[in-house]
C-alpha beads as a LAMMPS data file, in Angstrom:
LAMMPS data file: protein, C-alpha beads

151 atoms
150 bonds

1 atom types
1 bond types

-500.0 500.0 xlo xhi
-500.0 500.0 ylo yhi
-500.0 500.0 zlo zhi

Masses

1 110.0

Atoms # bond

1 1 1 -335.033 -270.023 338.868
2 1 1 -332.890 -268.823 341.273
3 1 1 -329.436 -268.895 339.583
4 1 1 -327.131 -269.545 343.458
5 1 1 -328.901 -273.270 342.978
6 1 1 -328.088 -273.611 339.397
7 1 1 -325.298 -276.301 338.997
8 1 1 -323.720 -274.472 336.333
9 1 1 -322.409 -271.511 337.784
10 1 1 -318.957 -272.063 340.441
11 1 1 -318.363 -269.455 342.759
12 1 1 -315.220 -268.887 344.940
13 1 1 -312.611 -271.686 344.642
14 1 1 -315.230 -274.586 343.537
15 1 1 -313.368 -275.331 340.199
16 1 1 -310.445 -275.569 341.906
17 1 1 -311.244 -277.687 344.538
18 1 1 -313.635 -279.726 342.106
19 1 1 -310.317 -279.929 340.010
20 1 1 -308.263 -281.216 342.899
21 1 1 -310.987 -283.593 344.585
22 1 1 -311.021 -284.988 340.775
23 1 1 -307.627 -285.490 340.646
24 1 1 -306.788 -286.951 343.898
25 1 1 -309.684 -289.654 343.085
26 1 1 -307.997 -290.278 339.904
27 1 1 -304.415 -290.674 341.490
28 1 1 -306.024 -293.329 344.044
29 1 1 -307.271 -295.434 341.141
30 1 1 -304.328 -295.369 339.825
31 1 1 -301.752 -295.235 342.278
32 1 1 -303.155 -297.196 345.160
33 1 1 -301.926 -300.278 344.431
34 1 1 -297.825 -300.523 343.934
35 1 1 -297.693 -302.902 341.563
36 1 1 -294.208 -304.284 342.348
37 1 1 -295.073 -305.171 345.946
38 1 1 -298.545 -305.582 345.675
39 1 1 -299.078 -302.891 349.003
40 1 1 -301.804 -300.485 349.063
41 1 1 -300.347 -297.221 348.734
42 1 1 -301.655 -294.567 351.927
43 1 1 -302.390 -291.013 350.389
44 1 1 -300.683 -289.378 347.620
45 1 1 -298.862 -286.070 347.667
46 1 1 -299.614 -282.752 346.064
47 1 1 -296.622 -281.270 343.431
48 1 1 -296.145 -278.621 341.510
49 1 1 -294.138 -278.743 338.195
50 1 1 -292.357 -276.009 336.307
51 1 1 -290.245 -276.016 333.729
52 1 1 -287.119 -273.563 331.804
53 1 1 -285.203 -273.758 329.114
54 1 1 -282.735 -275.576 330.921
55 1 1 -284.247 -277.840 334.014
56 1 1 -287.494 -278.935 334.858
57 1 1 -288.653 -277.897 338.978
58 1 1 -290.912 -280.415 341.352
59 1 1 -291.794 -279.480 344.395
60 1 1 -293.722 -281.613 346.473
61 1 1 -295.790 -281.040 349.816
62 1 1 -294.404 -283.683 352.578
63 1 1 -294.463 -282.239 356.247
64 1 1 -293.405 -284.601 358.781
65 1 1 -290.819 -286.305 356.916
66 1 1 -287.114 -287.290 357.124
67 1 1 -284.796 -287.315 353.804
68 1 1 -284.379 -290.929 354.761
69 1 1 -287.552 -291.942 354.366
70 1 1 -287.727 -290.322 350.489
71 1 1 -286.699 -292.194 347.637
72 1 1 -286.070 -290.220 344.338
73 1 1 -285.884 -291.746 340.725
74 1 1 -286.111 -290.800 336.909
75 1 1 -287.158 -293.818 335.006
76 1 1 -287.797 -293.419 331.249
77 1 1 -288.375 -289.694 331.530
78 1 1 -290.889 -290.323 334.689
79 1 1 -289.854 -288.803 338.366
80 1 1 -290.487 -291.396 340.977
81 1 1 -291.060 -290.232 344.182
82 1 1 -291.857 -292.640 346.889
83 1 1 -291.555 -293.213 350.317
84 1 1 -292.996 -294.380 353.855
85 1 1 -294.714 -291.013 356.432
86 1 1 -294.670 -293.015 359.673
87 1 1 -298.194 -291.731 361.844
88 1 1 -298.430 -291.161 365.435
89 1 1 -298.397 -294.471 367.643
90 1 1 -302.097 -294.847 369.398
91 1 1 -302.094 -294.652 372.770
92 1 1 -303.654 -296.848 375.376
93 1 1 -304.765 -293.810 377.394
94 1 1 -306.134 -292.113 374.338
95 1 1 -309.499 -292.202 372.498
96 1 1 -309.190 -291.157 368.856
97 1 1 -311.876 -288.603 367.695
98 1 1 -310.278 -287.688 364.536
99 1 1 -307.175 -288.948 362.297
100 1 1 -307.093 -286.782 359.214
101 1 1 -303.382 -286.774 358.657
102 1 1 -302.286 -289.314 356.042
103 1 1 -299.083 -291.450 356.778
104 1 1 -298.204 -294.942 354.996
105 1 1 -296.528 -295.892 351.950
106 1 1 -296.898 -292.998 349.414
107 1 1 -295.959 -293.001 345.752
108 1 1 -296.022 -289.811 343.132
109 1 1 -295.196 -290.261 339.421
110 1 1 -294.770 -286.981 337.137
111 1 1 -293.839 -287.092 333.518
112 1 1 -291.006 -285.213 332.406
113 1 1 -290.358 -286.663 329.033
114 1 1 -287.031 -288.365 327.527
115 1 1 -284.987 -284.829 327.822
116 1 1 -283.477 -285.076 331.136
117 1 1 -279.947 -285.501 332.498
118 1 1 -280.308 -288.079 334.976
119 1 1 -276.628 -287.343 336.167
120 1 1 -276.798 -283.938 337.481
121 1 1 -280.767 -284.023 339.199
122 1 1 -280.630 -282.158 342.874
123 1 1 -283.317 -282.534 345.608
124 1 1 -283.613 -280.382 349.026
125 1 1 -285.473 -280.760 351.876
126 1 1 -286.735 -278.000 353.748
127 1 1 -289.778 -276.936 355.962
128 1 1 -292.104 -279.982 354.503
129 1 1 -291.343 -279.587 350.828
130 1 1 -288.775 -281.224 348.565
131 1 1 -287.650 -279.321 345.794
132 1 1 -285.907 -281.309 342.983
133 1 1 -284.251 -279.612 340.353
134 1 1 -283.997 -281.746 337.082
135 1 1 -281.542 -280.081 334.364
136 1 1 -282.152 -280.855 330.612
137 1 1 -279.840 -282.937 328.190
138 1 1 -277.455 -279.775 326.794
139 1 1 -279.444 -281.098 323.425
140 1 1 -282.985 -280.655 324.338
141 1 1 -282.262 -277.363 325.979
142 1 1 -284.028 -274.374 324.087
143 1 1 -282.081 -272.916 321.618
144 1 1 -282.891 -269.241 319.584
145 1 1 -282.169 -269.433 316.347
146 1 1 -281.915 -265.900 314.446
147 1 1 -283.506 -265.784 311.260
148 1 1 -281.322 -263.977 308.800
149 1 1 -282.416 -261.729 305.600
150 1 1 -280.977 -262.461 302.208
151 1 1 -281.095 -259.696 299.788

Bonds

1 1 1 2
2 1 2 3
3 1 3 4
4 1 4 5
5 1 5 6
6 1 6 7
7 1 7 8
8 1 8 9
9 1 9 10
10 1 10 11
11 1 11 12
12 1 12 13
13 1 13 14
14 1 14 15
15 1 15 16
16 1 16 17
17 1 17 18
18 1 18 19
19 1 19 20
20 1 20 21
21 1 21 22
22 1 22 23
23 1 23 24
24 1 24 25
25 1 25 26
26 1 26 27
27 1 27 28
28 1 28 29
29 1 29 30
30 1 30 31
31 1 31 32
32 1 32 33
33 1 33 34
34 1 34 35
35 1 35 36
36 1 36 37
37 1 37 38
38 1 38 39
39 1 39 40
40 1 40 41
41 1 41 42
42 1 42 43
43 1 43 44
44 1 44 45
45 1 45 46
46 1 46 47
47 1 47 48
48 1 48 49
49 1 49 50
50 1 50 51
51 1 51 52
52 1 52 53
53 1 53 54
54 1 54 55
55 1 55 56
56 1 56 57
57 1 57 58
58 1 58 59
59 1 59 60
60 1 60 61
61 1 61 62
62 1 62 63
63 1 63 64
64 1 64 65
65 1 65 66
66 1 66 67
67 1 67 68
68 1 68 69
69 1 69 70
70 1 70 71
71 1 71 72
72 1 72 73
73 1 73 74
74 1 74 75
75 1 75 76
76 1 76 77
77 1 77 78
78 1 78 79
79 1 79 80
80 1 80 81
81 1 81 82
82 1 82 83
83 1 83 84
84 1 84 85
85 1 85 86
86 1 86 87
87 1 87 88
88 1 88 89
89 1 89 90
90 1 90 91
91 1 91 92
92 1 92 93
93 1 93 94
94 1 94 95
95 1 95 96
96 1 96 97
97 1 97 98
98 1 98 99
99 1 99 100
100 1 100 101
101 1 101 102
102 1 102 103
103 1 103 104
104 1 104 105
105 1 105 106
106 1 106 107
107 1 107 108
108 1 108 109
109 1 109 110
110 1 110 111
111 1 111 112
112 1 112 113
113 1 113 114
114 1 114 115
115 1 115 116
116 1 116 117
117 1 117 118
118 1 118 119
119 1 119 120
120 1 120 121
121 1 121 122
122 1 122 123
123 1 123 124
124 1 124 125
125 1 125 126
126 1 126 127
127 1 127 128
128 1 128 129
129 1 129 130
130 1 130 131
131 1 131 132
132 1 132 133
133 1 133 134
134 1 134 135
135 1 135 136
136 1 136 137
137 1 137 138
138 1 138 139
139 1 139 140
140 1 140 141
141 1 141 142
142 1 142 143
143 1 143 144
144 1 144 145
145 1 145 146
146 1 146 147
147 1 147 148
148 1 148 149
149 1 149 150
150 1 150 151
């Protein structure tokens, strides 16, 4: 058998993008419909999490935006981000061959847990990404405890 056909063996980037495609269909099950306004939700963006001892890091992927049209909120530990990427107005004139870039309502949910300070959470704009910076309660923060030796 010739093993380049065999289903079993990914080469190049195929797990990742398997991974993604996965998770993107996943996210649309979920996601699509906002259940507050009953609106199907448009696309949803890629993010990145990281976290420190002291503050969790989201960045998320959204060219063509304004800061206006981004909403940011922790609820119960989750980071909301939502918000509206307005598309290019058809033109009369213009035949369409192609419309690949997402716009419409968006919405992105990413657990953090209950250890957050909600006061003191920063978000920047810059070059199509928003970077929010989410500090940890001062008692959740990691703490090294030295172990001491009795004789």
């Amino acid at each position: 058998m010739n093993s380049s056909l065999s289903p079993f063996r990914f080469r190049g980037g195929l797990p990742n993008d398997f991974r993604r495609e996965i998770d993107d269909v996943m996210n649309r099950f979920f996601d699509l419909r906002d259940e507050g306004s009953g609106e199907t939700l448009s696309w949803t963006p890629r993010v990145n999490l990281a976290e420190s001892d002291d503050h969790y890091e989201v960045s998320a992927d959204l060219p063509g935006m304004k800061p206006d049209d981004i909403d940011i909120e922790i609820r119960h530990g989750d980071l909301w981000i939502t918000g509206t990427r307005h598309g290019e107005s058809e033109q009369k004139e213009q035949t369409w061959h192609r419309i690949e870039r997402f716009h419409g309502q968006f919405r992105r949910v990413v657990r953090l847990g209950d250890d957050v300070d909600t006061e003191n959470v920063s978000a920047e704009y810059e070059d199509g990404v928003l970077r929010i910076t989410v500090p940890k309660a001062e008692d959740a923060r990691t703490k090294r405890i030295e172990v001491k030796c009795r004789s």
